[in-house]
N, C-alpha and C positions, 0 to 999 in steps of 0.2 A: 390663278390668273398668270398670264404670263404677258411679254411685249414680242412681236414679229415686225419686219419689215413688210410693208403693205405689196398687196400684188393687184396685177391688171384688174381680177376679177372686183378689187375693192375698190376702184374709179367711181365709182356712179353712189354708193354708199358717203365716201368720204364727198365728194362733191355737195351732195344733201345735206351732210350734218355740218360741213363747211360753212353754206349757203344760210342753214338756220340759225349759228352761231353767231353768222354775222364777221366770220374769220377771213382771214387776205387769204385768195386765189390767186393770185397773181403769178403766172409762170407756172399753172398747174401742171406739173409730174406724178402721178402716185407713185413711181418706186421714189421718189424723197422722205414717205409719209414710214410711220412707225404705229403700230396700230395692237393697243389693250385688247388682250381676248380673255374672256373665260372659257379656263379648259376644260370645263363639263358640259357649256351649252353651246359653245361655240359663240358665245352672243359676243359682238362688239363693242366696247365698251368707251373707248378713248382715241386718241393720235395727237400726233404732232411734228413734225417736218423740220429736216436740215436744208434749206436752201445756200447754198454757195454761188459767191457772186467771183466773177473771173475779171479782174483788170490787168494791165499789161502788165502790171507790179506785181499785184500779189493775188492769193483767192482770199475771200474771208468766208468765213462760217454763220453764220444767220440762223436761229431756232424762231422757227415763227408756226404758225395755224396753230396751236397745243387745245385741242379740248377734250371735255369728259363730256360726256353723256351725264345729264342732269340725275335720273336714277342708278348713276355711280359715285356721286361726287360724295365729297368727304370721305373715301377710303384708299385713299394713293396710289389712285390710278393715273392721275396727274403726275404725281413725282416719280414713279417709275415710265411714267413714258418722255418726260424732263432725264432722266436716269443715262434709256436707252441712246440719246438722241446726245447727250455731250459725252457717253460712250464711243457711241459710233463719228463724233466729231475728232474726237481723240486718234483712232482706229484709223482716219484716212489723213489724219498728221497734223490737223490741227493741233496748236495749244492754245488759243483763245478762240472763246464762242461766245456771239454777241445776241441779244434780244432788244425789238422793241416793244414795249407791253405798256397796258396801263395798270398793268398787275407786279409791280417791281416787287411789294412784301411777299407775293408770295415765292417769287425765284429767290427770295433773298433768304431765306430758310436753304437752299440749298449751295449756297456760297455765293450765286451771283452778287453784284456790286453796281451799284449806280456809275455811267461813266458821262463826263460833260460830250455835249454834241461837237461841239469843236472837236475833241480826241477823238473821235470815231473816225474809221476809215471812210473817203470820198462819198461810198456808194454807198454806204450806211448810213451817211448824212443825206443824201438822197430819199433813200429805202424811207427815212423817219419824216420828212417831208410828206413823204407821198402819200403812208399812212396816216399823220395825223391830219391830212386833208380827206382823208376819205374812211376807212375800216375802223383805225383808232386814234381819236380824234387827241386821247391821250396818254399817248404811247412815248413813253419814257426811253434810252437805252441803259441798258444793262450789259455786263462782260463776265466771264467766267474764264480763271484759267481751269482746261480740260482735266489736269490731274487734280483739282482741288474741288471737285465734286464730293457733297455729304447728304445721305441721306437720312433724314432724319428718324430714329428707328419705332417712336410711334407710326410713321407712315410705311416703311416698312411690313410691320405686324399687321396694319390694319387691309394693307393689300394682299395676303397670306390666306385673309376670310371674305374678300370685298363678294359680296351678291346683290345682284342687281334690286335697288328697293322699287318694285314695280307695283304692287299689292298696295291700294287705297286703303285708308282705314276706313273700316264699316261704319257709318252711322248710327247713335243710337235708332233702333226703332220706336215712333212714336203713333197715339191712336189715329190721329189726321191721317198717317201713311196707307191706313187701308180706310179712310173714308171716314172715321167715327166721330164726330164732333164732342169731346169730351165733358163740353160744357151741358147740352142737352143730350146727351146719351142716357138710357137706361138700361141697367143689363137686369140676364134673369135671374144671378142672385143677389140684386141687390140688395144687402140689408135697413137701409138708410133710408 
């Protein structure tokens, strides 16, 4: 498994699994998006997006859309694409990166921290508005200073072996399945 920076060709994928999520579009770019692969199938597995918001003051940093694909989850494919993304908020100079989520316990495994809406920047108090009128109804904010990122090393390990659990489990087979009503059935050897 590895995490990439999403490209043109991944628009209409990320779009979809966006859409089914149920995740904010808002101001769609796909080069913002960061996107989980498996390096054997190629399959896609994850994403999540730095949006930065420009006022005449300052920029902020914003981590928002983050999802796995349902036959990934539970194997850190989330916190490594959580990883990539206050990486790369770091990388273009950030040192605070904010979220609004209705998932605060789970950023908070990675150092984020609960912040009062008041102390958010203007347009984050905005952003939190807008969301929990519409995408997430309860969408908390959160902040992370960018060096203080930890990953937790079960999740780690568990992204090292993550494969996609796509494989149903089978059914037992029972007599009904091919027709046989077990109650009046006779077979030919029965003893009884």
């Amino acid at each position: 498994m590895y995490v990439r920076d999403a490209k043109n060709r991944d628009e209409v994928w990320l779009l979809d699994h966006i859409e089914a999520m149920g995740l904010d579009e808002t101001a769609f770019r796909s080069r913002d998006y960061v996107i989980a692969m498996d390096e054997q199938t190629g399959e896609r597995a994850g994403f999540g997006r730095i949006r930065v918001h420009k006022t005449d003051d300052e920029a902020v940093c914003e981590l928002t859309s983050i999802g796995v694909l349902e036959s990934w989850r539970g194997q850190g494919v989330g916190a490594h694409v959580v990883e990539r993304l206050v990486t790369t908020a770091r990388d273009k100079g950030f040192s605070v990166g904010y979220a609004l989520t209705s998932s605060p316990d789970y950023l908070a495994q990675f150092g984020f921290g609960r912040v009062s809406p008041a102390k958010l920047p203007a347009v984050l108090q905005d952003r939190q508005r807008e969301k929990q009128g519409g995408v997430d109804p309860g969408a908390v904010p959160q902040r992370i200073e960018t060096t203080r990122f930890r990953m937790p090393p079960r999740l780690r390990e568990a992204f090292k072996t993550a494969r996609v659990d796509d494989e149903p489990e089978e059914p037992p087979e029972n007599p009904e399945d091919f027709g046989i009503d077990p109650d009046d059935a006779t077979y030919k050897y029965d003893t009884g």
